[in-house]
Each structure stands twice: as structure tokens, then as C-alpha cells.
C-alpha positions as CSV (number, residue, x, y, z in Angstrom):
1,X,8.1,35.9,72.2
2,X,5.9,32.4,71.4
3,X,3.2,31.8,72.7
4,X,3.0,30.1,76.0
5,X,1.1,27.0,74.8
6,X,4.3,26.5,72.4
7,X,6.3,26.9,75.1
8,X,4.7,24.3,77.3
9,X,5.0,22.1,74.3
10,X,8.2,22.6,74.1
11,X,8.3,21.8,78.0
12,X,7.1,17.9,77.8
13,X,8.5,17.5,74.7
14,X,12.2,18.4,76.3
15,X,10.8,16.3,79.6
16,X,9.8,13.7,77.3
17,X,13.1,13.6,75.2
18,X,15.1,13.4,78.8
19,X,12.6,10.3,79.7
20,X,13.7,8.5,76.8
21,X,17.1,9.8,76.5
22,X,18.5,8.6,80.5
23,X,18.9,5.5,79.1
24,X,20.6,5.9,76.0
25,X,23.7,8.1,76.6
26,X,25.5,11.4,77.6
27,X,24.9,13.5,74.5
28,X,20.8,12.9,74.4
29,X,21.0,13.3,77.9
30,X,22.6,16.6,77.8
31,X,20.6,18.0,74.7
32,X,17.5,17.3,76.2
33,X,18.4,19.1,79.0
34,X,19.4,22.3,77.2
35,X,16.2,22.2,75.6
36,X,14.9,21.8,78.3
37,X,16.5,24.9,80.0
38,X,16.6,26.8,77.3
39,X,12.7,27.0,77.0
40,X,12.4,27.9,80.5
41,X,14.9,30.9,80.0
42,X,13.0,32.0,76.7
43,X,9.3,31.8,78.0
44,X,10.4,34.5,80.8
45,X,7.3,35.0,83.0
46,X,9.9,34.4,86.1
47,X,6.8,36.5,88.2
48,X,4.6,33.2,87.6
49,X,7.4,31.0,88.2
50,X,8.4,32.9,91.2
51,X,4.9,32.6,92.2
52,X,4.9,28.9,91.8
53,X,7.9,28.4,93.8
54,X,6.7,30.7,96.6
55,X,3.2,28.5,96.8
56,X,5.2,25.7,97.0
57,X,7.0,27.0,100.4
58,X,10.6,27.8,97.9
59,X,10.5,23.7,97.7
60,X,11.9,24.0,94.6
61,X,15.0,26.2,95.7
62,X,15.4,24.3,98.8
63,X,15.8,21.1,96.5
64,X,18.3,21.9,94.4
65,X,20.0,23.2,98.0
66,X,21.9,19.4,96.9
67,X,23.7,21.5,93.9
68,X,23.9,25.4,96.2
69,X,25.5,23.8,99.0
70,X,28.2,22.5,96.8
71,X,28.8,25.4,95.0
72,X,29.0,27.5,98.3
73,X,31.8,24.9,99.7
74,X,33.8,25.8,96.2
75,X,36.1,28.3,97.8
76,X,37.2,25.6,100.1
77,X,38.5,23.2,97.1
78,X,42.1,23.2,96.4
79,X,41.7,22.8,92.7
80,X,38.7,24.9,91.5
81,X,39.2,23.5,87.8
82,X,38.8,19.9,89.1
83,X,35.8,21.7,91.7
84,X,33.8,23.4,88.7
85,X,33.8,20.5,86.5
86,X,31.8,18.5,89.0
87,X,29.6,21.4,89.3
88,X,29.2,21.3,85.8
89,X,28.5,17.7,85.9
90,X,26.4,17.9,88.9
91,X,24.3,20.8,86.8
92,X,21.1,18.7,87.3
93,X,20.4,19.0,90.5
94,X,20.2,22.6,90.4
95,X,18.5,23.0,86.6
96,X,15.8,19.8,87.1
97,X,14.5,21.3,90.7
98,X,13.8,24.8,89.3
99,X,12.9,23.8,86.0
100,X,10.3,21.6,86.5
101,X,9.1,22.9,90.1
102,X,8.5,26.3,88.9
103,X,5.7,24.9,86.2
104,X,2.6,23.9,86.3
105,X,2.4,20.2,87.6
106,X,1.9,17.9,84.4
107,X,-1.6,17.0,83.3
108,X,-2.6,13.0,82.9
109,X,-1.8,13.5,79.6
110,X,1.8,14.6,80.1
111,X,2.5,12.3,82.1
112,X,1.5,9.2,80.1
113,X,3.7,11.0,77.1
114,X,6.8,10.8,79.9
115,X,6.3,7.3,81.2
116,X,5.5,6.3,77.8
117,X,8.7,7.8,76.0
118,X,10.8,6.7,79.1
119,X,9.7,3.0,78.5
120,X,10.3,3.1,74.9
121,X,13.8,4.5,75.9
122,X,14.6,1.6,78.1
123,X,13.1,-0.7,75.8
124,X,15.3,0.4,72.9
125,X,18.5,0.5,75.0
126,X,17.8,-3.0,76.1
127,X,17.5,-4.5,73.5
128,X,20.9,-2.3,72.2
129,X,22.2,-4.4,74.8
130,X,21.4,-7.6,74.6
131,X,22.8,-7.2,71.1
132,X,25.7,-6.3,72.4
133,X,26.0,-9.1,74.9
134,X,25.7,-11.2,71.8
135,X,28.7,-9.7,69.9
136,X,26.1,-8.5,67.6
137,X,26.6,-4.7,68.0
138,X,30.1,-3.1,69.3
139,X,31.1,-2.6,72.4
140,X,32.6,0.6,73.2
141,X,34.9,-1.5,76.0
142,X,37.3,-4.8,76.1
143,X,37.4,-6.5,79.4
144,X,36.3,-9.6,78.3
145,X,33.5,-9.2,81.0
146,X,29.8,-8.6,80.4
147,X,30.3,-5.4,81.5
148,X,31.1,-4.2,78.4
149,X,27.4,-4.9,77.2
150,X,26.4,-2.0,79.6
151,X,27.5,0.6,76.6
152,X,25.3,3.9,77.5
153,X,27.0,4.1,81.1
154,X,28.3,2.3,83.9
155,X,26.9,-1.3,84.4
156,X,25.8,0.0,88.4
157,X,23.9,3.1,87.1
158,X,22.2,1.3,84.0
159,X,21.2,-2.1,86.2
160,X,20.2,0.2,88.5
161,X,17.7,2.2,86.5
162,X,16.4,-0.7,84.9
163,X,15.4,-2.1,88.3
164,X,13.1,1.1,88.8
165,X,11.8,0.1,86.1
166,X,10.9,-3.0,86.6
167,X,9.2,-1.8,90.0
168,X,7.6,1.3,87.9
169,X,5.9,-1.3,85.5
170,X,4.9,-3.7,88.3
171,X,3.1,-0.5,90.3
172,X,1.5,1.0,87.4
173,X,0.0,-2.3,85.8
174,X,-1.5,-2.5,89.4
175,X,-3.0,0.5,89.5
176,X,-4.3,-0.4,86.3
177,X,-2.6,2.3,84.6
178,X,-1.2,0.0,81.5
179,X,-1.9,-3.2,80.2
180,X,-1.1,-5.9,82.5
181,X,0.4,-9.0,79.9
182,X,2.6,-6.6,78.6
183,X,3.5,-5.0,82.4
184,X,4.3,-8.8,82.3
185,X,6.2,-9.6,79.7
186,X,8.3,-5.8,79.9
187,X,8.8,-6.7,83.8
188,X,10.3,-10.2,82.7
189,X,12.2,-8.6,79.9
190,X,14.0,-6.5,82.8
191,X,14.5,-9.1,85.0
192,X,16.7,-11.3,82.5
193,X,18.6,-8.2,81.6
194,X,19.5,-7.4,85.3
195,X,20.5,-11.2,86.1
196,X,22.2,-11.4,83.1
197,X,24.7,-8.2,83.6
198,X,24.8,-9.9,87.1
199,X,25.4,-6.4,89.1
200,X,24.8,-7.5,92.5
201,X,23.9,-3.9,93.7
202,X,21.0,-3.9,91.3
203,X,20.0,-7.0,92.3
204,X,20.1,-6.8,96.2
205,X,18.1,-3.0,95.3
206,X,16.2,-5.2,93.5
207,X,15.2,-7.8,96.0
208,X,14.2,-5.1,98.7
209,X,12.2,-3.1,96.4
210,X,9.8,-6.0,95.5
211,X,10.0,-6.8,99.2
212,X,8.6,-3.4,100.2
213,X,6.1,-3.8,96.9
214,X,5.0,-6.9,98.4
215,X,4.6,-5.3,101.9
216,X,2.4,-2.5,99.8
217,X,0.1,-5.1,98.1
218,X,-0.5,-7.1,101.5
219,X,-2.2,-3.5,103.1
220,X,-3.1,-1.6,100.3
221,X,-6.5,-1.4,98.8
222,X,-8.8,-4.0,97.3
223,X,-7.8,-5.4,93.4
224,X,-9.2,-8.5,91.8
225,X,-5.6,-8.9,90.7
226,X,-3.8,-8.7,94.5
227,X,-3.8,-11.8,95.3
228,X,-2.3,-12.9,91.5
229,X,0.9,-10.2,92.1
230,X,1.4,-11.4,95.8
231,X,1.8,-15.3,94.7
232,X,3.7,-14.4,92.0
233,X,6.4,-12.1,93.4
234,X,6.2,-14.9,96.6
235,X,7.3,-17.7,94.0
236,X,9.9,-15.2,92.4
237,X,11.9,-14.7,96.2
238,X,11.4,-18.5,96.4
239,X,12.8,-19.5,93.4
240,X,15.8,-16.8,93.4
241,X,16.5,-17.7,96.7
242,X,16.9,-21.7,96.0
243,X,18.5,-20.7,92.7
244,X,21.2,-18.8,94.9
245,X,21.3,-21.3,97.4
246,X,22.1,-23.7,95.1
247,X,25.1,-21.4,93.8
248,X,25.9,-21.6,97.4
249,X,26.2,-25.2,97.8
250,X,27.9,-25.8,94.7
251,X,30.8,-23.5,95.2
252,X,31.3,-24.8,98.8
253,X,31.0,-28.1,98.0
254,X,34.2,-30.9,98.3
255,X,34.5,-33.6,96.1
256,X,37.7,-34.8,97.2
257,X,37.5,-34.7,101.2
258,X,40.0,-36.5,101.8
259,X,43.4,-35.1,100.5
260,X,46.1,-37.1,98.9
261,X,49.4,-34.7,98.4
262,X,52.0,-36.5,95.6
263,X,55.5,-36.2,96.2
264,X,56.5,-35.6,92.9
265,X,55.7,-34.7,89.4
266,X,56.1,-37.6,86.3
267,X,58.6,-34.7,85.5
268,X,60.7,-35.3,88.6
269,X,59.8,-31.7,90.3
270,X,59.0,-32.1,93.9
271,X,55.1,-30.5,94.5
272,X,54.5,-27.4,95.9
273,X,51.2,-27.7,98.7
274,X,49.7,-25.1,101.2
275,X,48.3,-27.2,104.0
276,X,46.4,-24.4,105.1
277,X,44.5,-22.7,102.1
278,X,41.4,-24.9,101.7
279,X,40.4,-22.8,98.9
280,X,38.2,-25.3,95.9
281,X,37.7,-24.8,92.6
282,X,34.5,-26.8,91.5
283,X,34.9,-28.7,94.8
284,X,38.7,-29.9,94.6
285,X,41.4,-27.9,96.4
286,X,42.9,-25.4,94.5
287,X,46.8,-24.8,96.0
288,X,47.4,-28.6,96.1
289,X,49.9,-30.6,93.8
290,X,52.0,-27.6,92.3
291,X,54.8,-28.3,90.0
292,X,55.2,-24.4,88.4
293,X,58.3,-24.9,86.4
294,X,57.4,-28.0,84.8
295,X,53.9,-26.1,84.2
296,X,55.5,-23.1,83.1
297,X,57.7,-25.0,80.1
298,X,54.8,-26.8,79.0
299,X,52.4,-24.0,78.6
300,X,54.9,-21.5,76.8
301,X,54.8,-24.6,74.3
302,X,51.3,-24.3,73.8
303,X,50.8,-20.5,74.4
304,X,51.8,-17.1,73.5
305,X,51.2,-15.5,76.4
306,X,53.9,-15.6,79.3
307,X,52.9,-17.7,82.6
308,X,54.1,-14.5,84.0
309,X,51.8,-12.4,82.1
310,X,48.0,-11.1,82.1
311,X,45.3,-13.4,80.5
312,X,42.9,-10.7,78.2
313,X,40.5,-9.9,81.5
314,X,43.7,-8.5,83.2
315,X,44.3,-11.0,85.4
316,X,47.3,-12.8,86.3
317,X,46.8,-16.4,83.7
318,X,48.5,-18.1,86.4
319,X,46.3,-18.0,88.8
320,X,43.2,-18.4,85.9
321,X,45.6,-21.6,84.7
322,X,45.7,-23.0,88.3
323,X,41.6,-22.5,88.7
324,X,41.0,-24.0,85.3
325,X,43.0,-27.4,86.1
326,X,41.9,-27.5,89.7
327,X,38.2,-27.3,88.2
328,X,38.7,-30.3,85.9
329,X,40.3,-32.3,89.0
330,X,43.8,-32.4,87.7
331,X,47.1,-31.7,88.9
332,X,49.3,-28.4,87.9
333,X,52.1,-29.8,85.9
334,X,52.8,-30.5,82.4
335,X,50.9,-34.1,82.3
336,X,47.8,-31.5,83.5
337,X,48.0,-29.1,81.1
338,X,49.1,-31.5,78.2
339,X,44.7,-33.0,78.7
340,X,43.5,-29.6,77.9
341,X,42.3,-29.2,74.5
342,X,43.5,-25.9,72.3
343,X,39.9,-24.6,73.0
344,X,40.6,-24.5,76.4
345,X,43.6,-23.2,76.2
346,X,42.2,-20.0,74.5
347,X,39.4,-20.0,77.5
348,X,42.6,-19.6,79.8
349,X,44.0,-16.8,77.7
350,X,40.5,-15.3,77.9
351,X,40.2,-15.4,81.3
352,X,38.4,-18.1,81.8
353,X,38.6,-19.9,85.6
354,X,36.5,-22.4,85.0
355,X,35.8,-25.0,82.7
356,X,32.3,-25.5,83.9
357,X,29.8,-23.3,81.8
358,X,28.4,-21.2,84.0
359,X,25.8,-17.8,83.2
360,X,26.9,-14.6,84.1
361,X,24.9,-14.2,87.4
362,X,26.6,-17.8,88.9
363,X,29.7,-16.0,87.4
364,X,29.2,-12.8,89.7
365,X,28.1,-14.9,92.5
366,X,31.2,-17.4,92.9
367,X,33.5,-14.5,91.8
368,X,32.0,-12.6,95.2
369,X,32.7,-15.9,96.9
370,X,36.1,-16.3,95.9
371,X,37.1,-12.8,96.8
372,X,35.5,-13.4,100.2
373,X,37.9,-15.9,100.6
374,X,40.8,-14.4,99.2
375,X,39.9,-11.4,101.8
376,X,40.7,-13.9,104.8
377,X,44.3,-14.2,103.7
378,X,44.6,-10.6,102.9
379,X,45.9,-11.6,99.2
380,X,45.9,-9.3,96.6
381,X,42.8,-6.8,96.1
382,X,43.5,-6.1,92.5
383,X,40.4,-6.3,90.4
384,X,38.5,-8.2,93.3
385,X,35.3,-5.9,93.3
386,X,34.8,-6.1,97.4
387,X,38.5,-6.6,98.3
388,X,39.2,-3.0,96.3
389,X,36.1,-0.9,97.7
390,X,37.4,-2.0,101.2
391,X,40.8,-0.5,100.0
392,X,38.9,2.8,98.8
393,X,36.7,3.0,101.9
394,X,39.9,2.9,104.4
395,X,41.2,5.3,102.1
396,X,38.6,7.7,102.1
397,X,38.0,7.5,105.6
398,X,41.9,9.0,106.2
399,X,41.4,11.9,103.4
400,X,38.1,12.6,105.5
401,X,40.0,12.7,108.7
402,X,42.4,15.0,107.5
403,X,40.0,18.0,107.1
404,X,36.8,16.1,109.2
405,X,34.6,19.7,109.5
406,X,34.5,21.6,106.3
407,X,35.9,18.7,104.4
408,X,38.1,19.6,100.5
409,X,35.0,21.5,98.4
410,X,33.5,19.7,95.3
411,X,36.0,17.4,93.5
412,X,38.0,17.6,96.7
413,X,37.6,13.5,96.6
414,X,39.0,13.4,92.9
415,X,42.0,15.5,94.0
416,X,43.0,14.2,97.6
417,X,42.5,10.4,96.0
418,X,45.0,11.0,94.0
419,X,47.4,12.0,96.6
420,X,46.9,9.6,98.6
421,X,47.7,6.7,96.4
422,X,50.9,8.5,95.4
423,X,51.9,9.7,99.2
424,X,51.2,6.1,100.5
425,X,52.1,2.3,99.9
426,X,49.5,0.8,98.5
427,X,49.0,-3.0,96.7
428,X,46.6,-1.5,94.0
429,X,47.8,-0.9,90.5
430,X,47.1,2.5,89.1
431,X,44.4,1.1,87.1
432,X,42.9,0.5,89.8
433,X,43.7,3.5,91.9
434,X,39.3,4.6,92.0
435,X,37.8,7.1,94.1
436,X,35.3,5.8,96.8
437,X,32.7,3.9,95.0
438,X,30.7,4.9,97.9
439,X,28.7,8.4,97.2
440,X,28.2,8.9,101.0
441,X,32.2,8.9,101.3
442,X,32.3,11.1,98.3
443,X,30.0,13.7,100.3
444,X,31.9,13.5,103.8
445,X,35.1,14.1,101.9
446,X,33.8,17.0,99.6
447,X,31.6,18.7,102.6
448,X,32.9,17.7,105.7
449,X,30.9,17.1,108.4
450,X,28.2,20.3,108.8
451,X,28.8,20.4,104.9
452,X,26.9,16.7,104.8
453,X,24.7,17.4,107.9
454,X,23.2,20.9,105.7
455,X,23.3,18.1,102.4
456,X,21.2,15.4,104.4
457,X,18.7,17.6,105.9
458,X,18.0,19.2,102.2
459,X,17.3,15.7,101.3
460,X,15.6,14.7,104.1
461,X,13.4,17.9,104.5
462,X,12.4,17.9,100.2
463,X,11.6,13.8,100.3
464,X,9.2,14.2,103.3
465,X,7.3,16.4,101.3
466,X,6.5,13.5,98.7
467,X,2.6,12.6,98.6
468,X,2.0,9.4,100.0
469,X,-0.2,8.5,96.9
470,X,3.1,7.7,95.3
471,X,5.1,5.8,97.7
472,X,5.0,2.6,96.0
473,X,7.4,4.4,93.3
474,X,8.6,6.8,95.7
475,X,10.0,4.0,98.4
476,X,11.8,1.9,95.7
477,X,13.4,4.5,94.6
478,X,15.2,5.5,97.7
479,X,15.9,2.0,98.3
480,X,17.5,1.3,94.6
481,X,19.3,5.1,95.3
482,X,20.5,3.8,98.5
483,X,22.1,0.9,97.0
484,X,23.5,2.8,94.5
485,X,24.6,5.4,96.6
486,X,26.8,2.5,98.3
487,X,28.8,1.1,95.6
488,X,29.2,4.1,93.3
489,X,30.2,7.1,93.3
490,X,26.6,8.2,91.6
491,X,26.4,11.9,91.3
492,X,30.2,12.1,90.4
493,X,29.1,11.8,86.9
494,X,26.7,13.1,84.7
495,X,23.9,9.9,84.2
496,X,24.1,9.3,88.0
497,X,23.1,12.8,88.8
498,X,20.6,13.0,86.0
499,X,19.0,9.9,87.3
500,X,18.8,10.7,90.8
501,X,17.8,14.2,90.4
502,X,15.0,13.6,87.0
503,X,13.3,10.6,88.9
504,X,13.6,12.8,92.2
505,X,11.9,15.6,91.0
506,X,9.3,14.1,89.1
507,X,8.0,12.3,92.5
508,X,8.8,15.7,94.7
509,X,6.8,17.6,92.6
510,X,4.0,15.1,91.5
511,X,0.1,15.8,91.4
512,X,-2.0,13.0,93.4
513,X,-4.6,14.2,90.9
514,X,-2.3,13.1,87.5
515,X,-1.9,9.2,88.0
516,X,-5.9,8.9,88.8
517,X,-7.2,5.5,87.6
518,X,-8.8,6.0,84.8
């Protein structure tokens, strides 16, 4: 048996491997958790441990209650394949809690190795990124979106965690715990990565966590440097805000008020208008002068792909060949078409709507838009990011009903989903046949009601027992979780619970003596 000194080596070196590693991957991910777990097997002393756990009022056990009360509902799960492979993938929630709860607390010292490693992490996956975004490095996807940049996991989870970090740097350079031009610099780093995969979630998390920050600075204690972060995070709502205001106006914006509908294309085909959609396309109105069969013989001239077909981001290049001549002011019909060049041809193949360059956040933010007015028409959801999570919510919501109390046991969701979509009519196509998105759904389905009510108050119960020295990392993070939690499905796969549970821990079973200033 080693030493215990090597074994709490070992410890922070696993803890720091899994800082570095949440950000880069699955197979890191897991390994250092092994390690991790592993060590804690081998160095037995479970009397100290137990000890540890018992001083700590069993907070530790009643923590990773999140993983027991899901493995107690297992009997209840029709498929207990499908049930103990999300146990498997939920195995952080139960391994991080007792791991780490049943040590001693880490020393100032460990924990500048952990937030040190778990910076260079994120720094080394961002810039991973970025490469990618640039067709530098491979993507490991093809959607023709930016999404595909978002290579170590999904593009919520990853824009997600690198919003807590953006707040973690921000807090820490305040408390004078690293240097504050690079704080700076890292934070501003962040912030053009998150804008640039344009995840809305992240960004709205975003937005209230610097708003609770900003709350923080106004009442917390005396720093030569307050009044510097207040102004500056002040200017950085104002200027996002008018930024997004703008994105706003443009998008709503009609350049030809006053509608002239032709008769008839130089063709000869009578157009096709709807009186009633005012829907606009860089400000002219999109389902206006319409001649589709003379459109249709001209473009099969120029192009490969069908009329009838898919343009390369999966949508129908139709509709991306209407939105591409409405955005250039010009009519659908061959005399149109025939003023595109062959550059823009291959943007409509590519899925292009647009001809006006936009980044990817105005991108996100006029797509949301767009599907917000497709929604009042009750078009088709298909690959429309809100108008499909309604689809999965209403969905969920009748596989909950069907068993409300005790609900369908872990992967109960992943089962009864599927059922659903095959038992019912639905619009969506099966590549889009998704569970909830929505991690609160998720539970309600899996657990039923008293199954979430015992699932809440383990939450509720282990996060009030956070020290309040920490709450300007510790609030954040529930806010960002939250967020999360509502557009994913974020412990239904390994990162999301990894994340949730590593960052959760850490802060549950923090010393206020460890982060002193220095």
C-alpha cells in the first residue's frame, strides 16, 4: 500500500487532469475520472473517509442522492439496458460527491494547480476551436453551420462552460487572485468565442450572470479596482444591447412599404402572391412575385441539385433560393435567378439565405426571428431550433402524463420518446425526432412527480449548504446550469453531467479558508 502522501498526489493530479480534461473530450474526461476513483479505492482508510463524511452531516452521500434516487427508480424502467446505460453515464454524480467530499478539503495550493490546469484546458480547446471555425483543423461534423466548430461536445454544453469561465476569471482577478490584464484579455478571448458560436442559451446565461456579478460589485467590499469592473461590464450591457437592437431593427425593417404585385413573368407565367404573409427578407417581402416553374427550369440549368431537393445545411434550397432573391430585392423567376453570379449560386447550395454577409451571432439572431415568425403560421418546425423544442416539450408533457407519479425510471425518456413519435402523427423528420432538450422534462418523465420532488430537495438541501464566501462563483453557476438545464437535456450525457456535478462539488465542498487573498 503507498504512502498516503502519494496517494494525495495522485488525488489533485487526477482532480487536476479532470479540470483540464472537461473541456477537451469524452475519453480524457473519463480516464481522469478512473484515476481519479481508482486512487480512492486503493488508498482504503474508508474509517477516515467515513469519518469525513459523517463531520460533514453525510453531505457527501446526500449529494450524490442526484445519482441514488435514480438508480432506486430502475426497477420502474421498462428497458433496464437503455436505464443502466444512463446510469453509467450519469456515474459522476455519484463518484465526484464521494470522492472528493470524503477528502480532506484542498489546500491554497491545490486549488491554484485546479484552476490553473482548468484554464489551460479551456484555453487549449479554444483555440482548437477557433481553428476549427477557420477550416484549419477538422471538424468531426458537416452541417454547414458553426456548430460543427464546437468538436469536444455539444455547442450548449461547451458555450455554456466557457461562460463560467468567463465569470470565474472576472471574480478571481477581483479578488485579486490572478493577474488582472490577462483576467482581461482571457475574459475577452471568451467572450468572442461565445458570440461567435452564437448559442443563445450561453449568451442569455451569460448576460444574467454578469448582471448578478454587477449586483455583487455594487455591495461587496471596498477595491481600488470596483469602480473600473462596474463601468466596464455597464458599457459591455450597453453596447450588446444596441448591438442587438440594431439586429432588431434591421431585420424588421421594410424597404419597399408599399407593395406592387406584377401580373406576370417576362416568361408568361402568371405570379404566385400571399397577401397575407408579410414575412421580409432584408426588408422586402419574401412570398411576393412567385413564378416557381419558370424558376425551377432556370435553376436546374445552372444547378445540380433538384429545386425539390435539400441545399447542404438540410434545408429545403427552395425556400433558401426564395430568401436569397428576396434579399437582393428581385423577383423569383428565371430573369431573377439568371442576375445571380455562380458564387452565389454555390452560397444557395450551401445554404445560404442571404446575400448580405452577416457574422454568426446576427446569423443566430435573425434565424430566432424568422422562426418566431414562421411559428405564427404554424409552418413547418423542422430544423427551426424554438419551433422543434415546442414540438418536444408538448411531447414530453403527454409521455409525463401517462405515468404522472412514479414516472418510466432512468432512460424512461429515451424509450417512451421513441414511441411516441412512432404511435403518433407528427411533422418532424426522424432526424429530428430529439428527446426534450429540456433537463427538467427529462427528470418529470424519468421520476415522476415524488421521484423529482425527492431529486429537487437533494439539490436544494446540498446547495444551501454552499459558503457564502463563494457566491459570486457559486450564483453564476446556477444561473448558467439553469439555462442549460432549459434547452438541453444536460445530464443525459456524459460532459453534461461531468460538468454539472465537478463544478458542483468543488463549490459544495469548498474551504472559505483556500481562496484567501494572498
Amino acid at each position: 500500500m503507498l504512502k498516503s502522501t502519494i496517494h494525495r498526489k495522485v488525488y489533485v493530479f487526477f482532480i487536476s487532469c479532470l479540470a483540464a480534461s472537461i473541456s477537451l473530450g469524452k475519453l480524457p474526461m473519463s480516464l481522469s475520472l478512473i484515476g481519479l476513483t481508482l486512487n480512492w479505492l486503493l488508498e482504503l482508510d474508508f474509517q477516515f473517509k467515513w469519518k469525513k463524511i459523517k463531520d460533514q452531516k453525510y453531505l457527501p452521500i446526500i449529494f450524490s442522492g442526484l445519482f441514488l434516487i435514480e438508480l432506486f427508480w430502475l426497477p420502474i424502467s421498462r428497458d433496464t439496458t437503455i436505464g443502466l446505460n444512463v446510469l453509467r453515464i450519469k456515474l459522476p454524480l455519484l463518484l465526484l460527491p464521494l470522492t472528493i467530499g470524503s477528502c480532506t478539503r484542498p489546500s491554497k495550493r491545490e486549488w491554484r494547480l485546479i484552476i490553473t490546469t482548468f484554464f489551460i484546458g479551456i484555453l487549449v480547446s479554444t483555440i482548437w476551436v477557433f481553428l476549427v471555425s477557420l477550416d484549419i483543423l477538422p471538424t468531426k461534423k458537416d452541417s454547414g453551420t458553426i456548430r460543427d466548430a464546437s468538436i469536444f461536445m455539444s455547442h450548449i454544453r461547451y458555450s455554456v462552460l466557457l461562460s463560467f469561465s468567463a465569470i470565474l476569471v472576472l471574480s478571481l482577478a477581483f479578488k485579486n487572485l490572478i493577474n488582472k490584464v490577462l483576467a482581461l484579455v482571457f475574459f475577452f478571448w471568451l467572450f468572442f468565442l461565445i458570440f461567435k458560436l452564437a448559442t443563445i442559451t450561453a449568451i442569455l446565461g451569460l448576460s444574467f450572470a454578469l448582471l448578478f456579478l454587477l449586483a455583487s460589485l455594487l455591495f461587496s467590499f471596498k477595491n481600488k479596482f470596483k469602480t473600473a469592473y462596474i463601468l466596464g461590464i455597464t458599457i459591455l450591457f450597453f453596447l450588446v444591447g444596441l448591438y442587438t437592437s440594431a439586429i432588431f431593427n434591421d431585420f424588421y425593417h421594410i424597404k419597399n412599404k408599399e407593395r406592387s404585385f406584377q401580373t406576370h413573368s417576362i416568361g408568361g407565367e402568371k405570379y404566385q402572391h400571399d397577401f397575407q404573409d408579410n414575412a421580409t427578407e432584408n426588408g422586402y417581402y419574401l412570398w411576393e412575385n412567385i413564378a416557381q416553374k419558370e424558376l425551377e427550369r432556370a435553376w436546374n440549368r445552372k444547378s445540380k441539385i433538384s429545386l425539390n431537393s435539400k441545399d447542404k445545411k438540410n434545408q429545403p434550397i427552395k425556400a433558401t433560393l426564395f430568401r436569397f432573391l428576396t434579399s437582393k430585392g428581385l423577383n423569383k423567376d428565371s430573369v431573377g435567378l439568371n442576375k445571380l453570379t455562380q458564387n452565389e449560386i454555390q452560397k444557395i447550395e450551401n445554404g445560404e439565405t442571404s446575400f448580405v454577409k452577416y457574422n454568426n451571432f446576427e446569423k443566430r439572431v435573425r434565424s430566432l426571428l424568422y422562426q418566431q415568425e414562421s411559428r405564427k403560421k404554424n409552418s413547418d418546425p423542422n430544423n427551426q431550433t424554438i419551433n422543434q423544442r415546442v414540438v418536444f416539450w408538448k411531447a414530453g408533457l403527454d409521455i409525463f402524463l401517462n405515468q404522472p407519479l412514479l414516472g418510466h425510471g432512468p432512460g424512461g425518456a429515451k424509450t417512451h420518446y421513441k414511441t411516441h413519435y412512432k404511435n403518433r402523427n407528427t411533422n418532424l423528420k426522424k432526424s429530428n425526432q430529439l428527446l426534450a432538450h429540456n433537463q427538467f422534462i427529462t427528470q418529470a418523465i424519468n421520476l415522476g412527480v415524488l421521484g423529482t420532488i425527492f431529486w429537487v430537495s437533494v439539490l436544494v438541501y446540498s446547495f444551501l449548504k454552499v459558503e457564502k464566501e463563494i457566491f459570486m462563483f457559486f450564483i453564476p453557476y446556477l444561473i448558467l446550469m439553469f439555462f442549460a438545464f432549459m434547452s438541453d437535456d444536460m445530464l443525459e450525457v456524459q460532459a453534461g453531467a461531468t460538468i454539472f456535478s465537478f463544478f458542483g462539488t468543488l463549490m459544495l465542498f469548498y474551504d472559505s479558508k483556500s481562496l484567501d487573498d494572498s
